[in-house]
Structure formats: structure tokens, C-alpha cells
C-alpha positions, 0 to 999 in steps of 0.5 A: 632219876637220869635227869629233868629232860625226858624223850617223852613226859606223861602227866597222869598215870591211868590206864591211858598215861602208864600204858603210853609210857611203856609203850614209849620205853618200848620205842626207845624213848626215855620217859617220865611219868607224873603221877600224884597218887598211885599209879594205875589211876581212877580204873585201877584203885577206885574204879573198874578193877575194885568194882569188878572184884565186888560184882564178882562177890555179889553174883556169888552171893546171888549164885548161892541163894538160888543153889539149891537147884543143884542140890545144895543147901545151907544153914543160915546163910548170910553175906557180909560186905565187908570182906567183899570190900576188903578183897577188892581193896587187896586185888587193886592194891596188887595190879597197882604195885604190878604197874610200878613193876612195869615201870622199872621193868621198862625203865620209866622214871615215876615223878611224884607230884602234880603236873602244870604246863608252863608252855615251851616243853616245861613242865612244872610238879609241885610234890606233896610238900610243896616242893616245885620241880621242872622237867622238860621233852619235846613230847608231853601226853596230857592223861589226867583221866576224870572225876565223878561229877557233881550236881548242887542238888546231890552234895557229895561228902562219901558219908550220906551221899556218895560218888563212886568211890565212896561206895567203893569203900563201904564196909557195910551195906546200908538197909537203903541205898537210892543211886541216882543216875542209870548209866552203867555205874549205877547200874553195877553199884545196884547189883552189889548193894541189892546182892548185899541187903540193901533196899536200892531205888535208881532214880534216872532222868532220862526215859530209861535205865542204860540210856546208851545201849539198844532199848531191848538192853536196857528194858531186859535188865530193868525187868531182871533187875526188879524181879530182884526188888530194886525199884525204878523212877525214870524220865524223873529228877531230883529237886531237893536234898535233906540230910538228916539224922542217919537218913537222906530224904530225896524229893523228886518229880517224876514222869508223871510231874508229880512230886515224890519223896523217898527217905534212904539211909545213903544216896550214890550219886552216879551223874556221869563223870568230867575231865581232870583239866582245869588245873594243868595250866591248859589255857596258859599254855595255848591248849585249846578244850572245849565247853566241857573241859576235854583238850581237843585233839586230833586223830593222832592225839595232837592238841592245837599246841605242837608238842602237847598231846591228850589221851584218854578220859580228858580228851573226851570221846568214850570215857572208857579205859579201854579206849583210853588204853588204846588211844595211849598207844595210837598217839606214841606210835605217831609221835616215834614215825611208827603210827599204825592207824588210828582210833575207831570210836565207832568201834569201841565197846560198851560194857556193863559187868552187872547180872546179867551183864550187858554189852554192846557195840556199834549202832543201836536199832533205833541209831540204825533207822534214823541214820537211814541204813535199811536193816534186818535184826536178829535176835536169839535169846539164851533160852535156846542156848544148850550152855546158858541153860546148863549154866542157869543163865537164861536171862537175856539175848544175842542181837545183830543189826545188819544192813541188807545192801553189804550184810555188814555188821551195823551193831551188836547186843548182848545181854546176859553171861558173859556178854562182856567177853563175847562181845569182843568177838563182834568188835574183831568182826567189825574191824576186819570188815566181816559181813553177818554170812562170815560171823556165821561161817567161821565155826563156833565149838559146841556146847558154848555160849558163844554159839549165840553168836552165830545163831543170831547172826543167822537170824540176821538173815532169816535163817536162824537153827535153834529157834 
């Protein structure tokens, strides 16, 4: 290691930590990086790249149940989670090791430890053993990423009730699973688990499953989701936990107020996540967070210490690895003079990568009205897409919000295949300013799912082809 002091310190190395510092060693900066576990963090090891694999797996297993349409059968077909699990573990095992790849390609020292702020540009690690170290650097990016959180009603021990990790490492489908909390990791903790056997029941508090996205979203996937067997109890909250011998009994009242109770043999807990910095010596150092723990930044990243910045999942906004990517790279370039701009939240993608997959950006409908924009919808739905119906996904729609007055692209919608990929053709529309008119110019290769996109943008206009 070339030393204690470093151009640039990092503490934490998720995708919002590890891609500032190679991003730093790519301005010139010599960087360290503090990382405890392995890098590439929560996203990497135990979040969005191991979720990915098993939904892969799951809509495997659901393709093959439904094959013999192209004429292809089976003889006692069964599915087995196990080797699901074990594939996922093995894909972030390698993108992992391929980040410490990146580090030495780039030159970055990896210290092993946990970070605390001593204030000053010091920071203190503190190894697996105890051991303390000091380093130093006039530029120290807060990345620590969050955790899933906690309510004392749902007792997290990843045995009986389980956060998203715990169910991430299950061998074993359980014959019932109840997930608790609607949001996008419910939703694709649901999918698996159904793909895979179990009886799921996703219990939601507030009136609707996916409560961020557009209400047509969330209802389409509800409906595709109960024609499965998952069951749904929203606009409901647990009251009570028993834990039992092998089995957990949920006592909940629902909307009705009354009072209900179902017995599982494993409960997720899927409440929404919070900041890893109540430990970093924050408040010591002069940082200032809000109520809920996220540092406070600016739209560089800076905090209200000068010198300390916070990126990603601890700095609050969307808890999204892509915007915590992005943001990495917005507050090093202002740190070396090279700022190009800064992040546009309004701007930033939603994705649910469930069957059918969801996808959003921008303004919902309803955000649309009641912040006063007159508007036209379009909507086209995949029935009336050439591709989606050779695929045999017809499940789900375009949907394009504009405003009349500039025809701009207030938000999109997308649900069903490959909507996550798609929607990043609206993401680029919106940043370059495109009016409805231009996403439906600019010409779309046919027979393609992405011919949805200009069909809806058309019936922005009134003028829809295919329907």
C-alpha cells in the first residue's frame, strides 16, 4: 500500500463507492478505497445482480411450463431451487472478483476494515481483528450503501422471517411464503418463490402493490400475478408475530379493519431499506443527516463539511444502484474541476425485473394531474405487437404521458418483456429534451418490441397505427 494518504478516500465499496474510485484513478487521483466485506456491496453479493440471476431461473421454469404451445413436452417435469441458488451465488461471486479486477487494473489500494470519520481529512479502519489504522486525503466520499430495514412487529433472524438476503440464500422453496411489503423486492422475491412451488401471499399497507409506479402498472401486474395463485392483502398491516414450530402465524388487519390471520412456513420481510450511517462518526465530524439518517448533500454531493461527500443509498434520493453509480461519477468530476453536470432525479429509472417486468420513468398519471400539466395518454398494449405475440408475451402495455402545451415527454410506463431495457429509450428521449413527435419519427426496426414505443407515443397524439 503506497502509504496513508490518498488524493481521494472512499469508504464503502458498492456500486456508488467502487465506481467513484475508478473514476478518481481515471482523473489522475491516487485512491483508496475502505470496504469491510467484498467489494461491489449490497448490489453485487446480495442484491440486484443474485436477484437478477434467480428471476432469470424462475421465468425459465415458467417458460417451460407453458411450452407445450411450441410443441414441446416433458416427462415429469419439476424445478428445484437449489441449483437456481447456487447459480446466482457463482454469477456474484465472478462480478465481484471482476471489481478487484478493476481496482488493480486501475491502480486503487482496497483497505479492508470499517471506516469512521475522525474529522480533519482522517479516517479511522478498524480490520477484522481490531487493529486501527489511520489515512488521510483532502476528499473522503461517504458510500456505505444501506440495509434492509426492520420493524418490531417482523423480528428478522433469516430463519423463520427473512430480509432480502436471507431469501437470497435459500436452498429450498418453502411450501409457504408470505412477503411482506409490495415495493419492487417483494414483488420480485414473489415471482421466484411462486415459480418455485411456494404458496406466496404479499401482504401490502398501503392501497396497492408497486405503490411508486403508475396505478394501470401496478394493477396489470396484480392481475398477472394472481392468475398465478399468489394472493394479495393490501391497504393491510401486520399486528402480531408468532413464531412457531416450523411455521409463522401473521395476525393482520386489513381494509376492511377486520382482523385476519395466516399461517406460512416462512415470512420476508420486504419494508423498504435505510442508510448504513449511524456508525461513521458523521455527527462527530460536523456532517449533517437528516431524520432519517441520509447525509445531506448538495448537487455536487458535497455535505456541510468541506472535504466530506456522500454518494449513493446513504445520501438519500432513489435507493437505486444506478443512481448511486451515477452519482459517484458526478461528485468526482466536480472534485477534479471536470463537473460536467449534475444528477437529474427527475430523470432516474424505476425498474421491477418480475414477470412481466415493469418499468418507469418520469411522472406517473395521477403526479401528472395533480401537478396541473394538461395531458394526453397513450397507451398501446402488446397484443397489438407483432414480436410480443411471436414471443407469447402479451401481457401489459406502452404508456406515454405528454403535455399538450410542449408535447414533452412527461413519463413513461412499461410493463411487460423486456420493459427494463426498453424504458431507457424514454430515459435518453427525456434528457435530450424529445418531444413525443421525435420518439415517434426517429425509426424503430420491425418486427421489434421496441415498435411499442413509438405506437404509444403516437397515441399520445391521437394517432395511434396498430390499434
Amino acid at each position: 500500500m503506497p502509504g496513508k494518504t490518498f488524493d481521494l478516500l472512499v469508504v464503502g465499496g458498492g456500486p456508488a463507492g467502487y465506481v467513484a474510485a475508478i473514476r478518481g484513478a481515471q482523473l489522475g487521483m491516487q485512491v483508496a478505497c475502505i470496504e469491510e466485506e467484498k467489494l461491489g456491496g449490497v448490489c453485487l453479493n446480495v442484491g440486484c445482480i443474485p436477484t437478477k440471476a434467480l428471476l432469470s431461473s424462475a421465468l425459465l421454469v415458467n417458460q417451460c411450463q407453458s411450452a407445450g404451445s411450441h410443441g414441446i413436452s416433458f416427462d415429469n417435469f419439476s424445478s428445484d431451487l437449489g441449483p437456481a441458488q447456487k447459480r446466482s451465488r457463482d454469477i456474484a461471486e465472478k462480478l465481484s472478483g471482476g471489481v478487484s479486477h478493476l481496482f488493480k487494473k486501475n491502480k486503487i489500494a482496497h483497505i479492508t476494515g470499517s471506516g469512521r470519520l475522525l474529522g480533519g481529512g482522517a479516517v479511522e479502519v478498524t480490520s477484522a481483528d481490531g487493529t486501527k489504522e489511520t489515512y488521510t486525503s483532502d476528499h473522503i466520499v461517504v458510500a456505505t450503501g444501506s440495509r434492509p430495514r426492520e420493524i418490531p412487529v417482523l423480528p428478522i433472524d433469516e430463519k423463520a422471517i427473512w430480509s432480502s438476503t436471507g431469501a437470497l440464500f435459500q436452498k429450498e422453496a418453502p411450501a409457504s411464503l408470505a412477503v411482506v411489503g409490495a415495493g419492487a423486492v417483494g414483488m420480485e422475491f414473489a415471482d421466484i418463490y411462486n415459480a418455485y412451488g411456494s404458496k406466496v401471499t404479499v401482504i401490502e399497507s398501503l392501497e396497492r402493490i408497486l405503490p411508486v409506479e403508475d396505478a394501470d402498472s401496478s394493477a396489470t401486474l396484480q392481475r398477472s400475478f394472481k392468475k398465478r395463485g399468489i394472493a394479495f392483502h393490501t391497504g393491510a398491516t401486520v399486528k402480531k408475530t408468532v413464531i412457531g414450530e416450523g411455521s409463522v402465524k401473521l395476525v393482520f388487519e386489513g381494509k376492511d379493519s377486520n382482523r385476519h390471520e395466516l399461517e406460512v412456513e416462512s415470512v420476508l420481510c420486504a419494508v423498504g431499506r435505510v442508510p448504513n450511517t449511524e456508525s461513521l462518526g458523521l455527527e462527530e465530524a460536523g456532517v449533517e443527516v437528516d431524520g432519517q439518517g441520509f447525509v445531506i448533500i448538495d448537487h455536487h454531493m458535497r455535505s456541510s463539511v468541506r472535504g466530506v461527500y456522500a454518494v449513493g443509498d446513504c445520501a438519500g434520493n432513489q435507493l437505486l444502484a444506478h443512481k448511486a453509480m451515477h452519482e459517484g461519477v458526478v461528485c468526482v468530476e466536480a472534485i477534479a474541476g471536470e463537473a460536467h453536470g449534475s444528477v437529474d432525479y427527475a430523470n432516474v429509472p424505476n425498474c421491477t425485473y418480475c414477470n412481466p417486468e415493469v418499468a418507469s420513468v418520469g411522472l406517473t398519471e395521477a403526479q401528472a394531474k395533480e401537478q396541473g400539466f394538461d395531458i394526453e395518454v397513450g397507451k398501446f398494449p402488446w397484443i397489438g405487437n407483432g414480436r410480443a405475440l411471436a414471443g407469447g408475451h402479451t401481457e401489459g402495455f406502452v404508456k406515454v404521458i405528454r403535455d399538450k402545451e410542449y408535447s414533452e415527454i412527461l413519463g413513461a410506463h412499461i410493463v411487460g418483456p423486456h420493459a427494463t431495457e426498453l424504458i431507457a429509450e424514454f430515459v435518453v428521449g427525456r434528457h435530450l429534451e424529445a418531444t413525443v413527435e421525435e420518439m415517434d419519427r426517429a425509426m424503430h426496426p420491425h418486427p421489434t418490441l421496441s415498435e411499442a414505443v413509438a405506437e404509444a407515443a403516437l397515441g399520445a397524439l391521437g394517432r395511434t397505427i396498430h390499434l
